[in-house]
N, C-alpha and C positions, 0 to 999 in steps of 0.2 A: 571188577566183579564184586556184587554186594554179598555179605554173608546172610544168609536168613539167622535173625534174632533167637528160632525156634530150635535151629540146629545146632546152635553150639550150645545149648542150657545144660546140656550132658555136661558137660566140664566144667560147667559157670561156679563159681564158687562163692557169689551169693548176690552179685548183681553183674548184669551188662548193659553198656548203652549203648546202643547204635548209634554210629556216628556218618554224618552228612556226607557223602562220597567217599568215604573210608572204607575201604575191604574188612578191616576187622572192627568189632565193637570194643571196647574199652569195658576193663573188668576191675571191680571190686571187691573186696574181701568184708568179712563181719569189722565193723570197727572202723571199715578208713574212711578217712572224708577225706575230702578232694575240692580245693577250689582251682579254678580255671583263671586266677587274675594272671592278666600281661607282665604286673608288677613281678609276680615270683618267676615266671618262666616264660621266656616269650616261645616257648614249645607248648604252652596252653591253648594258642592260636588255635590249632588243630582241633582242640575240643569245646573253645569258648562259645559260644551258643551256635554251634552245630548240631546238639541232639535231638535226635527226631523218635527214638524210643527209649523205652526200658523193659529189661526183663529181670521179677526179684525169684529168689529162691522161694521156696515153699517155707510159709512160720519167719520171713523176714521181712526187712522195709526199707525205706530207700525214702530218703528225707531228699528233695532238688529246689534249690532257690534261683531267684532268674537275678539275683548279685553275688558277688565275688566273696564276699565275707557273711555268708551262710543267714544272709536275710531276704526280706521284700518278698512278698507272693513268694512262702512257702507253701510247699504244698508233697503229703505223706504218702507215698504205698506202697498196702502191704497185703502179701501176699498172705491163702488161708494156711491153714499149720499143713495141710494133705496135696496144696497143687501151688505149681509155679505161678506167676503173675507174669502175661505181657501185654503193653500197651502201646499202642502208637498215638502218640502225644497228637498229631493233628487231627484223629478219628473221633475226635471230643470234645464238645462244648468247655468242659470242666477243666478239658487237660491241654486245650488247644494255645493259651496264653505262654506256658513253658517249649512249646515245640518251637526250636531254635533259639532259645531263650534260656540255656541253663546253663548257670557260671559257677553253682559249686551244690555238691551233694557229700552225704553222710550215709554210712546203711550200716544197720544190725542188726540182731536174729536177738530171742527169747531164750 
């Protein structure tokens, strides 16, 4: 069973990403970053270019690179200071190169 993105923001703490066949999305806090390399944890499998959304808090951002060491086609969003941000990565010209394609993200608030 998939979880909708939109329903869990209530508790999100300042990002989630949906992940590929995963019941639950994967949550980040102001401040973490997170790479997906096999090198550190081959429990990164699970998230290495699996993501197919994100959703940021309201006044935050969410930095996702499609490599492992927080390079190559970066790409920012961020949400306005008054509403959440969600996006589904393959619903976009702009955002469709990252959808399954993202091995390590960073996010913080203002």
């Amino acid at each position: 069973m998939r979880v909708s993105i939109s329903a869990v923001t209530e508790t999100l703490p300042i990002v989630a990403l949906q992940v590929e066949d995963w019941d639950l999305p994967l949550y980040l806090a102001a401040g973490e970053a997170r790479s997906f390399s096999l090198l550190q944890s081959l429990r990164n499998f699970q998230f290495k270019n699996t993501i197919e959304s994100v959703s940021v808090r309201a006044g935050c951002s969410l930095e996702a690179f499609d490599d492992s060491d927080f390079t190559d086609d970066g790409q920012t969003f961020t949400a306005p200071p008054d509403k959440d941000l969600h996006i589904t990565l393959d619903r976009s010209f702009v955002t469709s190169d990252l959808d399954d394609d993202i091995e390590s993200v960073r996010c913080y608030c203002k």
